[in-house]
N, C-alpha and C positions, 0 to 999 in steps of 0.2 A: 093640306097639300102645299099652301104657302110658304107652311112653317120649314116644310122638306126641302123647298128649292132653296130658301136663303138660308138655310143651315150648312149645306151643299155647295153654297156662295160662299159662305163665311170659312167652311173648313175649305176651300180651295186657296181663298184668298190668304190665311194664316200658312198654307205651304207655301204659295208661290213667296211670300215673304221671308219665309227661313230658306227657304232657295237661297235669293237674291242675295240675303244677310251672308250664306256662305260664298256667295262666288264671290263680293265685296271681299269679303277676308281673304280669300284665294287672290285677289286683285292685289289687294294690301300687298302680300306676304311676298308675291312676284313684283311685285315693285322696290318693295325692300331689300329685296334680294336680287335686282337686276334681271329677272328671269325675259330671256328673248323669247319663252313660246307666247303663242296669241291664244289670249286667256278667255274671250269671249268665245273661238272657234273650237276650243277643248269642250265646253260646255254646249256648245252649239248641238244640239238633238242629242243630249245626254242624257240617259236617267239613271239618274243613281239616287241612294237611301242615306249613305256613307261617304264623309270623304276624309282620308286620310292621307297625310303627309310625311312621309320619313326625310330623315335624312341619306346622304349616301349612305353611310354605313347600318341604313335600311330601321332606323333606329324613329319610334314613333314623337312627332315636335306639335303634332296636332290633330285633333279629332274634331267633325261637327258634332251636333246635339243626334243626329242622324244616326252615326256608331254606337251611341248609347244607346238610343234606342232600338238598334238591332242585334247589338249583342249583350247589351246589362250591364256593361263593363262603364265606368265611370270613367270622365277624360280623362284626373290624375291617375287612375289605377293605367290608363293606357301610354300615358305618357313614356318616353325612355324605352320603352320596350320595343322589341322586332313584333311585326305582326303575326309571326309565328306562334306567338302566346295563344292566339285563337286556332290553334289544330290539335288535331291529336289522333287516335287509333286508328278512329274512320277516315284522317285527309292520307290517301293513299299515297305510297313513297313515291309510286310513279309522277304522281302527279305536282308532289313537292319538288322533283327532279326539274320536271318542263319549269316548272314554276321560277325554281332559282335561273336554271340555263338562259330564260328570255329575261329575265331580268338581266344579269349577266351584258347580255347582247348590247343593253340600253335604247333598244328601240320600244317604242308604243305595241301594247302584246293587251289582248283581251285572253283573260283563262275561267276558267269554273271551277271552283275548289270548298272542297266539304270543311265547313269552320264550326267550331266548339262557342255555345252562347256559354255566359256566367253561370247559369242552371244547370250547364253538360249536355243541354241536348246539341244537336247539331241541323247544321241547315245548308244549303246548297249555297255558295255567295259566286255572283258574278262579278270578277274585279275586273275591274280595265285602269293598267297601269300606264303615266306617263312619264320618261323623265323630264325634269324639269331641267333649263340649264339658262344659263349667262354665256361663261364661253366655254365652258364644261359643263357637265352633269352635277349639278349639288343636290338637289333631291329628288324622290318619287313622289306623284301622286297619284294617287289610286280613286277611284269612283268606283263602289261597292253599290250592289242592289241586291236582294235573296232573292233565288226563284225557286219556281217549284215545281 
């Protein structure tokens, strides 16, 4: 029974650590780049698996360890690419449509979209996009979780 609680310890402690490792790099990246949102309040009661970073032109600059492991897909294979790379038959046009539209908009937009793993199966992903900005919008970031 011992051995169950601090296993249980140990794997909490090893996530809230790759948490913190990515919002550190999100910190980085919004400081490098000037970014005016408040980086602690984005993440404030957030859960996400995924975080992903485009640039404007929607174009992927960075992946955590997170995306790999939710879609198979390695950083460099994700690198450069729109995140469009992960849909296909099943993410329904309707809902590629809302998808771009509130993007578009550049406001903070939560959607639920059917995404393609490395293997081809598919899984339910809840994105919650934000734009980031200085005194415009330079990129998105996105907090990914699957549900089910």
């Amino acid at each position: 029974m011992s051995w169950d609680i601090y296993s249980q310890f140990y794997f909490d402690t090893i996530q809230n650590l790759k948490i913190h490792k990515d919002i550190s790099f999100v910190k980085s990246f919004a400081k490098k780049e000037k970014w005016k949102n408040d980086i602690d309040l984005l993440f404030k009661n957030s859960k996400f698996e995924a975080l992903v970073i485009t640039d404007v032109a929607q174009k992927i600059v960075w992946v955590n360890d997170g995306f790999t492991k939710m879609t198979g897909y390695s950083k460099k294979h994700a690198l450069d690419k729109k995140p469009s790379f992960l849909q296909g038959e099943a993410t329904s046009d309707a809902s590629k449509k809302s998808f771009r539209n509130k993007l578009n908009k550049l406001q903070p937009f939560t959607q639920i979209i059917t995404n393609y793993r490395k293997d081809k199966t598919t899984y339910k992903c809840e994105v919650k996009i934000i734009p980031m900005y200085a005194d415009d919008v330079t990129h998105f970031l996105a907090l990914e979780r699957e549900i089910v």
